[in-house]
N, C-alpha and C positions, 0 to 999 in steps of 0.2 A: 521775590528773588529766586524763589526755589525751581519757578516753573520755568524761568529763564534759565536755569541750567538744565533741565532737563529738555528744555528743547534746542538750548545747544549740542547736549550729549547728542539727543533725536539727528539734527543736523549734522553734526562730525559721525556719527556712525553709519546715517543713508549716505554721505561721501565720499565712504570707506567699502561701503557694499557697492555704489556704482564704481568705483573705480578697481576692487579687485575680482568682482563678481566673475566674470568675464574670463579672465585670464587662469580662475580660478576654478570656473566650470571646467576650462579646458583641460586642465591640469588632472581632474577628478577623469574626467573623461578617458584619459590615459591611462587609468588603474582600470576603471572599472567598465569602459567599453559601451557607456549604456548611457544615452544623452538622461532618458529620466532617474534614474539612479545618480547620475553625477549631479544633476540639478538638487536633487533631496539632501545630496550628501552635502552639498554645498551650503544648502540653507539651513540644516543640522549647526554645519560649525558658526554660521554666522547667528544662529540663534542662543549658542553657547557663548560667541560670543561679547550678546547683548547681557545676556545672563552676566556671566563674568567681566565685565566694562571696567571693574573696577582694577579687577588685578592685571590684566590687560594695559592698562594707561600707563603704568611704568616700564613696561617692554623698551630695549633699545631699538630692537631692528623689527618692526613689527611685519613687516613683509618678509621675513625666515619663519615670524611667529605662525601668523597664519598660513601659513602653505604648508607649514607643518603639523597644522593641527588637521587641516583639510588632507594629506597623505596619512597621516594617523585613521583619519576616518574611515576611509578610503580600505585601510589593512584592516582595521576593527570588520569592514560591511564584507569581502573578499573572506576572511577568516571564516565569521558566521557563514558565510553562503559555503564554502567548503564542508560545515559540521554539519549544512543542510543539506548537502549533495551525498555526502556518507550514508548520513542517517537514510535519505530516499533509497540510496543503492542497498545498505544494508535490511532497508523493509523490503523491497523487492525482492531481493535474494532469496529473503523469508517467506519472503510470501509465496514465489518458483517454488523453494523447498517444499510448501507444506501443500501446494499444488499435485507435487511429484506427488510426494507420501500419497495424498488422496489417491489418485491413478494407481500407486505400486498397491495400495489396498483395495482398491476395487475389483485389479487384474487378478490377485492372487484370492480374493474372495470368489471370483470369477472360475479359476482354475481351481480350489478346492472344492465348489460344489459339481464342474463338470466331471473331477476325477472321484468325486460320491457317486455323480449319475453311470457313470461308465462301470461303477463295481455293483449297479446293480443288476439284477438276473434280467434278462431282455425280459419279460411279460411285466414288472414290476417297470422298467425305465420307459416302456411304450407308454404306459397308462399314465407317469408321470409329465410324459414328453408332450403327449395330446394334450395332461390335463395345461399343463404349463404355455401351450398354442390356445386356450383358450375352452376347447371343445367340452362338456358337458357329461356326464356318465353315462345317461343314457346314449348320447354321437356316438362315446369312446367304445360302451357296447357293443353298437353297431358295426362301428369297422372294425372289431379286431373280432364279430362274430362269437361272443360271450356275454353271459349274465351280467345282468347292473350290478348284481351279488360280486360276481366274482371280480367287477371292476375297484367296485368300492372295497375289496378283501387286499385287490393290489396294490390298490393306490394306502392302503392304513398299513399296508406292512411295507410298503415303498417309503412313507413316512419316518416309519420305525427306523427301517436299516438308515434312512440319511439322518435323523437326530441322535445317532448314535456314531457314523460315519465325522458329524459335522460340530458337533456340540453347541458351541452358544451360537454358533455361526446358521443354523438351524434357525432362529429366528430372526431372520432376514429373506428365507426362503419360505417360511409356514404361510406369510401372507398370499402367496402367488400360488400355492398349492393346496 
């Protein structure tokens, strides 16, 4: 007896999905713009309301019911995608911001050690500039026509004035020099 009602329930509720499916995609369709989003949403309420079949059978107007529960849906999925479109804007935002930041500290790292190099005495900022291009002390020797002594005396007291010039910002530059 019991499986005959539940395959009448089966049979009255596939009769109620073919006949408002339809009209009721379309309806979702008009909230949310989006054939596969309104198909989901649609089969959302009619899954709820297999679930719920019981409190449902007493409904008077059951086609106010369902259309409302399928617009309800509709505002619940509209809603979350609004809190998910903030949240994206608001990480991007964040994320631009801490891009900027990165850039405003690289510039201004940038500009304190070139405003160290410019206070240092020209023999001290050649030797630093070659070593900084790459060249060698013995090269640096050569084109500036002085001792490896006295390059290696410029380049450690070139050192000196920028770790004192640059503070902890100094080691960022100890590697390259």
């Amino acid at each position: 007896m019991k499986s005959k009602q539940i395959t009448h329930e089966e049979e009255l509720f596939h009769n109620l999905f073919m006949e408002y499916y339809p009209s009721l995609l379309s309806f979702a369709r008009y909230y949310v713009k989006d054939e596969t989003i309104a198909e989901d949403l649609v089969q959302d309420v009619f899954v709820k309301m297999w679930e719920l079949r019981e409190q449902w059978k007493g409904v008077e107007n059951f086609s106010a019911y369902i259309y409302q529960m399928v617009r309800f849906r509709c505002f619940n999925f509209l809603r979350g995608e609004k809190l998910r479109e903030e949240m994206m804007r608001s990480y991007k935002e964040e994320k631009l911001s801490i891009v900027e930041i990165n850039q405003y500290i690289e510039e201004e790292i940038f500009r304190l050690v070139n405003q160290a190099m410019d206070s240092l005495p020209s023999t001290y900022k050649q030797v630093i500039t070659l070593t900084l291009e790459g060249y060698r002390v013995k090269e640096i020797a050569e084109k500036l026509n002085v001792g490896e002594e006295t390059v290696k005396k410029r380049k450690q007291a070139a050192k000196q004035v920028l770790k004192e010039k640059l503070g902890k910002l100094y080691v960022f530059l100890l590697p390259l020099i």
